[in-house]
C-alpha positions as CSV (number, residue, x, y, z in Angstrom):
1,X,-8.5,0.3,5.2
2,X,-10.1,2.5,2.6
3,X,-8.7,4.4,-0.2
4,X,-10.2,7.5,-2.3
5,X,-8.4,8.6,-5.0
6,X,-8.3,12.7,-4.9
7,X,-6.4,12.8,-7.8
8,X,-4.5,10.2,-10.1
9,X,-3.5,12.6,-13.2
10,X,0.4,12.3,-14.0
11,X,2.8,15.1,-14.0
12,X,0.3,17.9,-14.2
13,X,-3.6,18.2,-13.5
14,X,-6.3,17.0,-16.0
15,X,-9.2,17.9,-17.5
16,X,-11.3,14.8,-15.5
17,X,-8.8,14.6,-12.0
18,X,-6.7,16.6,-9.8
19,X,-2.8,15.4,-10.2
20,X,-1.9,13.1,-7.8
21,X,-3.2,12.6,-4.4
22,X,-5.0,9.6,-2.5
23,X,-6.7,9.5,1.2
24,X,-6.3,6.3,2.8
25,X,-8.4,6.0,6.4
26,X,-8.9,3.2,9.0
27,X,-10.9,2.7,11.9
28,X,-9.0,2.6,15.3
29,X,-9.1,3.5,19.0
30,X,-7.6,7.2,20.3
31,X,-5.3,8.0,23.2
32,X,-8.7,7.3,25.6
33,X,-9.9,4.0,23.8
34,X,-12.5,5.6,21.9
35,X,-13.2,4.1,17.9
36,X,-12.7,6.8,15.5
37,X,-11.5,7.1,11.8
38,X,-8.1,7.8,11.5
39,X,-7.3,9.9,7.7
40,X,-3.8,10.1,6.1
41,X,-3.1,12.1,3.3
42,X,-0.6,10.7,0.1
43,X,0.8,13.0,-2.1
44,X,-1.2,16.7,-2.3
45,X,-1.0,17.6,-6.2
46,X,-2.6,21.0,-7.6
47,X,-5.9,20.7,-7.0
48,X,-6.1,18.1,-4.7
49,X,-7.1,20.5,-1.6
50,X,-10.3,21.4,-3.5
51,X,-11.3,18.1,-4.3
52,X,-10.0,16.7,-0.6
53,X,-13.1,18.9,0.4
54,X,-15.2,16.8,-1.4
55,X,-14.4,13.5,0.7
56,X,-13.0,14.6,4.4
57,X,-13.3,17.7,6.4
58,X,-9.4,18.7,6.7
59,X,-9.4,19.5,10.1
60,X,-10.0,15.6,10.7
61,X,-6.4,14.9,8.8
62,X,-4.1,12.9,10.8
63,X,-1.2,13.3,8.7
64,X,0.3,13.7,5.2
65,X,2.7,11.4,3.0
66,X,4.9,13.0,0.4
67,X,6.3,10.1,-1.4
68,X,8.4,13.3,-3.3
69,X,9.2,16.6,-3.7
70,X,8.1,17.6,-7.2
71,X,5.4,20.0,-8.1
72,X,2.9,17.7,-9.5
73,X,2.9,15.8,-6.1
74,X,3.0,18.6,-3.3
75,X,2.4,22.1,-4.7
76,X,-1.4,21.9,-2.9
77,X,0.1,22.3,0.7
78,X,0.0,26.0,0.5
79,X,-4.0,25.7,0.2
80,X,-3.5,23.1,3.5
81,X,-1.6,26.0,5.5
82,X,-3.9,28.7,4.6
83,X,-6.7,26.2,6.0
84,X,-5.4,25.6,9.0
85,X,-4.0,29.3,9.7
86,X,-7.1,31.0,8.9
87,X,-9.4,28.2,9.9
88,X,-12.8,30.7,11.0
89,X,-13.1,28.7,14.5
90,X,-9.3,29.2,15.1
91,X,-5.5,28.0,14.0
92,X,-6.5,24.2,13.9
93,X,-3.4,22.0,15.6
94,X,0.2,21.2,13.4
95,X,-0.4,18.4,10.5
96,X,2.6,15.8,10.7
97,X,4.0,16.1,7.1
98,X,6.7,13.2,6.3
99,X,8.7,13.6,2.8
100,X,12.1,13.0,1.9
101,X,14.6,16.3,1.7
102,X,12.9,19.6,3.2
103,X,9.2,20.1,3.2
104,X,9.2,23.1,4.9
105,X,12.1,24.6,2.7
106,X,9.6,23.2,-0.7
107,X,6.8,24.6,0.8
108,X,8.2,28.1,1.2
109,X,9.6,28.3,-2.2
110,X,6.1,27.4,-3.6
111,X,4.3,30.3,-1.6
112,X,7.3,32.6,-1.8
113,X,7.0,33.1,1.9
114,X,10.5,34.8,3.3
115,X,13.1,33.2,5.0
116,X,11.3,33.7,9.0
117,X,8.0,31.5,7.5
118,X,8.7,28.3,9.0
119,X,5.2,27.0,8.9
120,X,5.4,25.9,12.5
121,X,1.9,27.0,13.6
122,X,0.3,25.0,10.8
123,X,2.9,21.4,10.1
124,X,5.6,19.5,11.5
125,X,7.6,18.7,8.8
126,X,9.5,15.3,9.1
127,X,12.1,13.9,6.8
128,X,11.8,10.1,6.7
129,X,14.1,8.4,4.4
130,X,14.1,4.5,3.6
131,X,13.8,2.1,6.3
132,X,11.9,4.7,8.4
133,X,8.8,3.8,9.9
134,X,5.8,6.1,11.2
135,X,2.8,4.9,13.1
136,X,-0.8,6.4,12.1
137,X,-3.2,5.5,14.6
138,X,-3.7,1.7,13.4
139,X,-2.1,2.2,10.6
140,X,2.2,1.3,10.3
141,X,3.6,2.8,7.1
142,X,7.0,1.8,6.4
143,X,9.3,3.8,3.7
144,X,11.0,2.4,0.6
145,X,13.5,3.7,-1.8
146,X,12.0,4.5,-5.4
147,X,14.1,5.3,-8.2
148,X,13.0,8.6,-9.5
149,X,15.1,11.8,-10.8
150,X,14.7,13.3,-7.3
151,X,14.9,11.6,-3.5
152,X,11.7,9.5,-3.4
153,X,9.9,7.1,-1.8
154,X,7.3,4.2,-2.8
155,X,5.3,3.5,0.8
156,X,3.7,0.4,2.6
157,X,1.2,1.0,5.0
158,X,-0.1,-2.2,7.3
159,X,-3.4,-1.6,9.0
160,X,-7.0,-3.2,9.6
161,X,-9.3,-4.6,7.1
162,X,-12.1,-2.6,6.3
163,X,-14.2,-6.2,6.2
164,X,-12.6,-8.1,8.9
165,X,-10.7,-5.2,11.4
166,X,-9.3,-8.6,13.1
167,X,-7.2,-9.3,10.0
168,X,-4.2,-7.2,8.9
169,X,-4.0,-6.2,5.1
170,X,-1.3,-4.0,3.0
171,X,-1.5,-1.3,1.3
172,X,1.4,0.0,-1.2
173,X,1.9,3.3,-3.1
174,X,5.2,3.3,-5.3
175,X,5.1,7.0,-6.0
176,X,7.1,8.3,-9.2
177,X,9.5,5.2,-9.8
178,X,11.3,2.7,-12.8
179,X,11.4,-0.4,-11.9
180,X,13.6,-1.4,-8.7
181,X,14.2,-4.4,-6.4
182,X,13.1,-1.9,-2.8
183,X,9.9,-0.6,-5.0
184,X,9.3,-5.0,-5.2
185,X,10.1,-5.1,-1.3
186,X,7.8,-2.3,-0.9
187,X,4.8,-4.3,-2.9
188,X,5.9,-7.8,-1.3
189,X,2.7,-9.7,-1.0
190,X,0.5,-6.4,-0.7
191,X,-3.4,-6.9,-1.0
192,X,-3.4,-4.0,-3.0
193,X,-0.7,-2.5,-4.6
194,X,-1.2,1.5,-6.1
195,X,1.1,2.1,-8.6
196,X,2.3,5.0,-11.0
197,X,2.2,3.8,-14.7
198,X,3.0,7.6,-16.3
199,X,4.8,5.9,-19.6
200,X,3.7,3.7,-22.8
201,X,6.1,0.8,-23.8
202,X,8.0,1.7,-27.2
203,X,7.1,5.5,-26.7
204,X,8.9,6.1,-23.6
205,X,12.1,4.7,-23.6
206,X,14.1,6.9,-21.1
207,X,15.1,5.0,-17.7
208,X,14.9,6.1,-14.3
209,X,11.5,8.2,-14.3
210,X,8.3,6.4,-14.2
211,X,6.8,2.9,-15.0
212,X,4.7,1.3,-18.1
213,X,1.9,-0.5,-17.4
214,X,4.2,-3.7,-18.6
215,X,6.9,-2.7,-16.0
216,X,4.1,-2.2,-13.1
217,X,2.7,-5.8,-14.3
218,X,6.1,-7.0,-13.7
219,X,6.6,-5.5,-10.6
220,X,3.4,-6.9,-9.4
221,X,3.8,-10.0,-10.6
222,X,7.1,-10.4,-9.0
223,X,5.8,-8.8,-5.5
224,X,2.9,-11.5,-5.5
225,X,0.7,-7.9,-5.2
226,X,-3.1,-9.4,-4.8
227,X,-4.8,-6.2,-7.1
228,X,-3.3,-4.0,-9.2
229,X,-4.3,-0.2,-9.7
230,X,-2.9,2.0,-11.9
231,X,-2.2,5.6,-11.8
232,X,-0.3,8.8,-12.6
233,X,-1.2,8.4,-16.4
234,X,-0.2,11.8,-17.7
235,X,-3.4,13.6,-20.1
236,X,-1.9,11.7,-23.2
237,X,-1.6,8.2,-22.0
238,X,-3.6,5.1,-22.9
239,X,-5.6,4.4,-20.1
240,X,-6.5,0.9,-22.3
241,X,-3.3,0.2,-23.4
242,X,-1.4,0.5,-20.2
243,X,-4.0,-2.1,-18.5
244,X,-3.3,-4.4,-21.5
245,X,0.4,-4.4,-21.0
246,X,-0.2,-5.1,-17.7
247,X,-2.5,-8.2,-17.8
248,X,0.0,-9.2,-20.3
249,X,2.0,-9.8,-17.5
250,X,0.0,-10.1,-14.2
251,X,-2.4,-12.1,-13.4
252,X,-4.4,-10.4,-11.1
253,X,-6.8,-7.8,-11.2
254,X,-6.1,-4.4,-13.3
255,X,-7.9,-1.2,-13.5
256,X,-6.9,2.3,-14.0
257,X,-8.1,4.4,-11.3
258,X,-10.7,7.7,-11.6
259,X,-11.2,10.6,-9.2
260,X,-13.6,9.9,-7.1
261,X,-13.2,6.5,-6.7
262,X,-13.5,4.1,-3.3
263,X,-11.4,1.3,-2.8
264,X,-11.5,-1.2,0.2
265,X,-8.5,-3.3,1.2
């Protein structure tokens, strides 16, 4: 699998990145048996459909991942439904969109689209809660509970190595979280584990919102996560101080992620 960061700002968009949003792709066969890359969308944050541009046509989007409803994470699906509705070769086909609570009912509060806009023509929206499962062409993403101050989820997606497509790695995203035992299930032994890290240690002291960098070095650590990225780090937090805390505590590799950038797993 392969992972481009869209956007990795926290809580709002930045000067340097979109907010939060991440494509994650992997090579498998179609319904026919033909190879092809198949593209899956996390989180869609203001700006991210301008910069999505930049990496991936969106007509070649298999699906989209809301880990949750808040506007920092999903606000960019109205730029998504005016692309495919208005697409100049014709309406392109309905985008599977999974998110906890109502996407469709978000959506349509964003645009301020009446009541009779269900957005049928251009997604299937899909509540999946945790312990719900969704298959992406090669790709198996599993849902976790997060602990956030809205319904959210942290997601595991299972799919091919972009070196060896024989061997099977994991990929996890804990969305906006605090620490929790499911976000640890979620991370269990993954090669490369994504995580929010929107708080500093001492300056951030309320529970049940995000992560430090020390807290998502703990949760690594305790997960057995191979590589550690971290993200979501609002306009005034330390990008060097939050990868301190976390080697502090982990082991493995650390880096805070940048627009633009190219993972493998």
């Amino acid at each position: 699998m392969k992972l481009t960061i869209i956007g990795c700002s926290g809580s709002m968009s930045g000067k340097d990145s979109p907010a939060s949003s991440y494509l994650v792709q992997a090579e498998g066969a179609d319904e026919a048996g033909a190879s092809r890359t198949w593209t899956l969308i996390m989180d869609f944050g203001p700006g991210a459909m301008g910069h999505l541009l930049r990496y991936v046509d969106p007509a070649r989007v298999d699906a989209m991942m809301l880990s949750h409803l808040h506007a920092d994470h999903c606000v960019d699906l109205v730029g998504m439904q005016v692309f495919r509705r208005w697409y100049p070769e014709g309406a392109l086909s309905r985008l599977p969109v999974f998110s906890p609570g109502d996407g469709a009912a978000r959506t349509r509060g964003i645009s301020d689209d009446p009541a009779d806009e269900t957005y049928e023509g251009e997604f299937d929206f899909q509540s999946v809660k945790p312990g719900h499962t969704v298959q992406v062409g090669p790709m198996f993403v599993e849902f976790f509970e997060a602990y956030h101050t809205v319904e959210a989820l942290s997601i595991r997606i299972t799919g091919p190595s972009e070196e060896d497509p024989t061997k099977q790695v994991v990929l996890t995203f804990t969305g906006d979280t605090d620490y929790a035992s499911t976000v640890v299930d979620a991370a269990r032994d993954a090669d490369l584990l994504l995580s929010e890290a929107a708080f500093e240690e001492e300056r951030d002291t309320v529970e049940g919102i995000h992560l430090t960098g020390k807290r998502a070095g703990e949760l690594a650590h305790e997960a057995g996560a191979k590589r550690l990225l971290l993200t979501h780090l609002q306009p005034w937090t330390n990008p060097v101080r939050t990868v301190e805390d976390a080697e502090a505590v982990y082991d493995g590799e650390v880096a805070v992620v940048k627009a633009g950038e190219v993972y493998t797993v």
